[in-house]
Structures are given as structure tokens and as C-alpha cells.
C-alpha positions in Angstrom: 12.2 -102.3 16.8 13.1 -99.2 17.2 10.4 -96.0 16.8 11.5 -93.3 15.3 10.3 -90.1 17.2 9.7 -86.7 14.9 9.8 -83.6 16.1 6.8 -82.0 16.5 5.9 -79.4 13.8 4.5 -75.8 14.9 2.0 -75.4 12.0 0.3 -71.7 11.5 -3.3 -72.1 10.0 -3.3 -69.1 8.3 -7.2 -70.3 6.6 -8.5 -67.7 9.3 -6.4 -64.8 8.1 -6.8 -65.6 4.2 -10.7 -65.4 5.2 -10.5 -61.8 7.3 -8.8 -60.4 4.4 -11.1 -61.8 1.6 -14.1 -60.0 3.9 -12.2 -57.3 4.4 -11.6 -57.0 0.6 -15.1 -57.0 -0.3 -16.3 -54.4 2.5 -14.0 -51.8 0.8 -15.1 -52.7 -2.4 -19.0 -52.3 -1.3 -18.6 -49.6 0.6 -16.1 -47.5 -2.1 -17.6 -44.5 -3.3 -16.5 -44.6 -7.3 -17.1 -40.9 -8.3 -15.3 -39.6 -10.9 -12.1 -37.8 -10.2 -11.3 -33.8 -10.0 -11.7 -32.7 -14.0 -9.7 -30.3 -15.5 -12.1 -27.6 -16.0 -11.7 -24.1 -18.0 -11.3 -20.9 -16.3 -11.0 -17.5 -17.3 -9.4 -15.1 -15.7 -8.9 -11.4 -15.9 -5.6 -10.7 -17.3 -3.0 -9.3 -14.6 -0.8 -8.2 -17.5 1.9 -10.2 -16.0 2.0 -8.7 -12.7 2.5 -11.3 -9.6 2.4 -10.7 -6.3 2.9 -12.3 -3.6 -0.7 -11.8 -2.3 -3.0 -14.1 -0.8 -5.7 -14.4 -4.2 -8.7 -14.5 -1.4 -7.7 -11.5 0.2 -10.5 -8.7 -0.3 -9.2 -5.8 -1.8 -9.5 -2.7 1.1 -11.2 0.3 -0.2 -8.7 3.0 -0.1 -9.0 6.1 2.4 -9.8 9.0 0.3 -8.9 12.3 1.4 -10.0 15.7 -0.5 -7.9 19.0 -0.8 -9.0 22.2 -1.4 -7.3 25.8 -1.4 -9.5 28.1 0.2 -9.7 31.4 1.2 -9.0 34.6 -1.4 -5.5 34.0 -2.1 -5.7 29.8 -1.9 -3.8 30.4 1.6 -6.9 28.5 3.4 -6.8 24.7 3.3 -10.1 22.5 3.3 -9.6 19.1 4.0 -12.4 15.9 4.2 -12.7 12.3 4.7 -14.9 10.5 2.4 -17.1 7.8 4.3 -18.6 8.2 7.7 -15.5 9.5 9.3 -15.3 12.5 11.3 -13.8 15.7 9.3 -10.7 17.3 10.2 -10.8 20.8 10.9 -7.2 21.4 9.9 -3.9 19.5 9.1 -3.1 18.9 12.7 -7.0 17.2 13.1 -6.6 15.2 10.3 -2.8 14.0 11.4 -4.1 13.3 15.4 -7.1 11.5 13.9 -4.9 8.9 11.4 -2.8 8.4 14.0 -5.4 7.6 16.8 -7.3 5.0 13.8 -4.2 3.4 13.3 -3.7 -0.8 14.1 -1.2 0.0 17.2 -3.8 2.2 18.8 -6.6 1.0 20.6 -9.4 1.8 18.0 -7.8 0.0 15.0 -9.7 1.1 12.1 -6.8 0.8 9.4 -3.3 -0.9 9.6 -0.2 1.1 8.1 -0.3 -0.7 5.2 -4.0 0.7 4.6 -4.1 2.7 1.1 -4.3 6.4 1.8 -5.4 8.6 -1.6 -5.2 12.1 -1.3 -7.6 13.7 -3.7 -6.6 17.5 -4.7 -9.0 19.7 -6.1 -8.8 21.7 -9.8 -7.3 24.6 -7.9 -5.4 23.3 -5.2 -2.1 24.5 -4.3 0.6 21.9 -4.3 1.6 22.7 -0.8 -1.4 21.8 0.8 -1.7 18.9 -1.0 2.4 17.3 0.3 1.1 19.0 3.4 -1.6 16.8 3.8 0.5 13.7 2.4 3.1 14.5 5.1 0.3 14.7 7.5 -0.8 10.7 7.0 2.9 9.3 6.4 3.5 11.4 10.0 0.7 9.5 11.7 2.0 6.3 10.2 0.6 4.8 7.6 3.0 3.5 4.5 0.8 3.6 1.7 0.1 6.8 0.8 -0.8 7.8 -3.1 -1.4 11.1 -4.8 -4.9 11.4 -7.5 -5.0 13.1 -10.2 -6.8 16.7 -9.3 -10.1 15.9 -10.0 -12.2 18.3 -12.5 -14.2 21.4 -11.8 
């Protein structure tokens, strides 16, 4: 008689696997943190009156650089000028256009970039051209955002 011979089989006992996951399984099912999920909630917000920028919301808003104008003198031919804050004054227009421009981002100082909001502030009897004077003054020494006030009262 004749044997028969079979080939031998490669099995894969995949028991050992099955197990690892089924462990594995329960770990992350112990171990899950089930807090709730984000929630929708309310939020009120000032109304922008459909103005949208393209601003970073975060961004703090930069208090503007305010600078007064007065007509001086017994004709108004005499211009005062002054800084609010803790800057130093500026004698005349010339002053106040070395001192913007030495406080500006590319100089070495850096107190304000170009962009920084300039307001020049006339007073109730100011003469207009001091107050483009002055306006020309800042835009000379570089910075972009410069904005007339309304003269302020007496």
C-alpha cells in the first residue's frame, strides 16, 4: 500500500492577535475621556454695521497719536503745536516732522509703524493752513494714516 503524502499546511494562529486587539479594545474604552462635545453657545456681539475687514479680531486697537493746533500770535500767524501723551513737544513744524520721522518703525527707536493712526486736532480758531501744514508735516515723515478732527470747542 501505498501512503499518500499531504503537503504540509502553513497554518497562521491568529488567537494571539484576536486577543491583543480585544485588550487593546478595552484599554481605549477605559481610558476614553467621554465629555460632552463643543456646544453651540450664544454670543452677542456689537454690531459692526456690516463693515468687514480683513483684520486680525484679536488685534488690540492702537490709540491714535493726537496732535493739537493752535494759531497763535496777534494775527493767528504763530503756530502752537503739542503731542498728547508723554512725548516730547515740538517747538515748530520742522520739530514735530524730525521727531515723527525719527519714532517711525524703520528707524532705530520704533515707537509707531506707518500705518500708526495720526489725528490732528485743530483748535476753535485755528487757521486752516497750519492745520494741512501740520498734516503735511506727519505724511512727510512717513506715516499713512493721517486723519483730520473736528476743531474742538472753546
Amino acid at each position: 500500500m501505498r501512503r499518500r503524502i499531504t503537503p504540509a499546511r502553513a497554518g497562521l494562529n491568529i488567537t494571539p492577535m484576536i486577543d491583543v486587539v480585544f485588550q487593546l479594545l478595552i484599554y481605549f474604552l477605559v481610558a476614553t475621556n467621554f465629555a460632552l462635545g463643543e456646544q453651540v453657545f450664544r454670543l452677542d456681539l456689537p454690531d459692526r454695521g456690516g463693515v468687514s475687514s480683513n483684520r486680525d479680531p484679536f488685534e488690540l486697537d492702537e490709540e491714535p497719536l493726537r496732535i493739537r493746533v493752535r494759531s497763535s500770535g496777534e494775527d493767528g500767524q504763530v503756530i502752537a503745536l503739542s503731542i498728547e501723551g508723554p512725548y516730547p513737544q515740538p517747538e515748530d513744524l520742522e520739530d514735530l516732522e524730525n521727531y515723527l520721522a525719527r519714532s517711525l518703525e524703520r528707524s532705530g527707536s520704533a515707537l509707531f509703524m506707518d500705518d500708526h493712526p495720526v489725528v490732528i486736532v485743530p483748535g476753535p480758531d485755528t487757521r486752516w493752513e497750519h492745520v494741512v501744514a501740520t498734516f503735511n508735516a506727519a505724511v512727510r515723515a512717513g506715516f499713512r494714516s493721517v486723519v483730520f478732527a473736528p476743531p474742538e470747542s472753546s
